[in-house]
C-alpha positions as CSV (number, residue, x, y, z in Angstrom):
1,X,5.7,-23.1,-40.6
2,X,3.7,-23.2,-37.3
3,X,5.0,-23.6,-34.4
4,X,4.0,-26.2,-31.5
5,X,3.3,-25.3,-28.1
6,X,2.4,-27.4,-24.9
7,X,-0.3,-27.2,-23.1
8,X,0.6,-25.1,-20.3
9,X,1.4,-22.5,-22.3
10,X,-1.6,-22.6,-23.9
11,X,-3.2,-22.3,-21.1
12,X,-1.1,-19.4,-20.0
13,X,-1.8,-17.3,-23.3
14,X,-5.7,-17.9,-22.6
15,X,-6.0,-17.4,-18.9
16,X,-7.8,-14.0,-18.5
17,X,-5.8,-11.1,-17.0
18,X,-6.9,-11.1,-13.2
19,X,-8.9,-7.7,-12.1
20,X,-7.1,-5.9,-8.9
21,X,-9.4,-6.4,-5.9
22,X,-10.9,-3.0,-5.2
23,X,-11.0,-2.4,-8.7
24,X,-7.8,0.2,-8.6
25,X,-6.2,1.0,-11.8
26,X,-2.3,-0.2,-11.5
27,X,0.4,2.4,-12.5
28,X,3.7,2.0,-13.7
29,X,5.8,5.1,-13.7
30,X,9.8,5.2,-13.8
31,X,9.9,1.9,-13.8
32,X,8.3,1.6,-10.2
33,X,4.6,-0.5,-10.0
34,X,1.9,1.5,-7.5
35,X,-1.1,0.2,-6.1
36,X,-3.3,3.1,-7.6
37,X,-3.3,6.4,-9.3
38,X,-4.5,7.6,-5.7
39,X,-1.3,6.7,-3.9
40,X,0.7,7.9,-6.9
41,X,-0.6,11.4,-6.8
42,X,-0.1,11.3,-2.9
43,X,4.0,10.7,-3.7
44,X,3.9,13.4,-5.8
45,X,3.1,15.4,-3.6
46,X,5.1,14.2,-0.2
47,X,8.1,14.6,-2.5
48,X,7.3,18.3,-3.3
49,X,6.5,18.4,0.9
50,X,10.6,16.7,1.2
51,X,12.0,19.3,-1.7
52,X,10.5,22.2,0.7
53,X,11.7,21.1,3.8
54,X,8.6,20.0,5.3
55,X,8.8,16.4,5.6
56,X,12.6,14.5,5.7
57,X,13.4,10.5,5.0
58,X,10.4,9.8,2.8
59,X,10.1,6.2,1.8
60,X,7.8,4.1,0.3
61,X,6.3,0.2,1.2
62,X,8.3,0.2,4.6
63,X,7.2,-3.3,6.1
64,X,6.9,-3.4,10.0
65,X,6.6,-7.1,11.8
66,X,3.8,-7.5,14.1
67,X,4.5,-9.7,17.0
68,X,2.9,-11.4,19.8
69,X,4.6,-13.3,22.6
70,X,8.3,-12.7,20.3
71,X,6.1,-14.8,17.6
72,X,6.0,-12.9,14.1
73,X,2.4,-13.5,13.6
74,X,2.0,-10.8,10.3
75,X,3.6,-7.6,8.5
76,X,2.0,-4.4,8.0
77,X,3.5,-2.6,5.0
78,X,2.9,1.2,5.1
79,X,2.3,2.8,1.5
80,X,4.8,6.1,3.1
81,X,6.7,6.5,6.3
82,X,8.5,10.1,6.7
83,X,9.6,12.3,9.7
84,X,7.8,15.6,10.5
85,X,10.1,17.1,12.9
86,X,11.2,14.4,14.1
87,X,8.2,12.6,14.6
88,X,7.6,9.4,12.3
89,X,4.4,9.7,10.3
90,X,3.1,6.3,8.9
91,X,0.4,7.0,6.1
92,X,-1.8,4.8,4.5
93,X,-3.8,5.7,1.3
94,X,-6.9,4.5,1.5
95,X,-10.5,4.8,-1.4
96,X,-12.5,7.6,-1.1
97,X,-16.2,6.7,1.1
98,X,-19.1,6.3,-0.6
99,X,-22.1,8.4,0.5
100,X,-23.3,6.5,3.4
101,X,-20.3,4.3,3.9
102,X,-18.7,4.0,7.4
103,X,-15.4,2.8,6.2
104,X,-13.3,3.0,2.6
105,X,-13.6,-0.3,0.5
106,X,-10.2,-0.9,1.2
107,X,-10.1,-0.6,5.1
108,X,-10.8,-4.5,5.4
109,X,-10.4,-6.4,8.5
110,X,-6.7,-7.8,8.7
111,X,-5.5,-3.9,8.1
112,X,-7.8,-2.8,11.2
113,X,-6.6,-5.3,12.9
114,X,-2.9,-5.0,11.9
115,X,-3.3,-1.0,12.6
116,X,-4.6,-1.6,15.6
117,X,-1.9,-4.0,16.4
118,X,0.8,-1.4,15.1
119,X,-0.8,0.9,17.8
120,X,-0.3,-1.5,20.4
121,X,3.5,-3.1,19.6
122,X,4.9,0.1,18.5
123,X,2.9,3.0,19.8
124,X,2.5,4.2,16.2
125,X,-0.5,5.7,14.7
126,X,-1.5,5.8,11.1
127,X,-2.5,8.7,8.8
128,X,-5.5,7.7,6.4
129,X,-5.6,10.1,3.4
């Protein structure tokens, strides 16, 4: 017997998967999505940095609200926020350059401008790696 469906699940079943922008291969591990394989590895290791006692409150997509005039105009969501003696260190993973690049693929506009207006709001700089 076949079974009917409509047309918007049709649709649904054919629609091609959609490609991540910068071309990034998505990871699901424990149950918990990342962005890349890159910022996968780099928890890895800040988690062996916590275990050791280097690094304490390590956390993962910590969202900070960028204001102007008391407006919320955007959020900037850090991939890892952790102390290092009690200093907070806001990191960003980030593609590797290409040979003759000035800037990663994935340093686009709206996250120089949001860094730059993390710099400003908050006083906070961010770690590339």
């Amino acid at each position: 017997m076949t079974e009917l469906i409509s047309y918007k699940q049709a649709r649904k079943l054919l629609k091609p998967k959609k490609r991540p922008k910068f071309n990034n291969k998505i990871l699901v591990k424990d149950g918990v999505r990342w962005h890349s394989k890159k910022e996968y590895a780099r928890w890895l290791v800040l988690l062996k940095m916590e275990k050791a006692g280097e690094i304490s409150d390590l956390r993962r997509q910590v969202s900070f609200p960028l204001h102007v005039n008391g407006i919320k105009v955007a959020t900037y969501n850090a991939d890892f926020v952790y102390f290092v003696k009690g200093v907070v260190v806001i990191e960003d993973v980030k593609a590797t350059k290409r040979p003759g690049q000035k800037l990663s693929a994935t340093s686009t506009a709206t996250y120089r401008r949001n860094k730059k207006h993390l710099k400003a709001e908050y006083g906070l700089d961010i770690l590339e790696t």
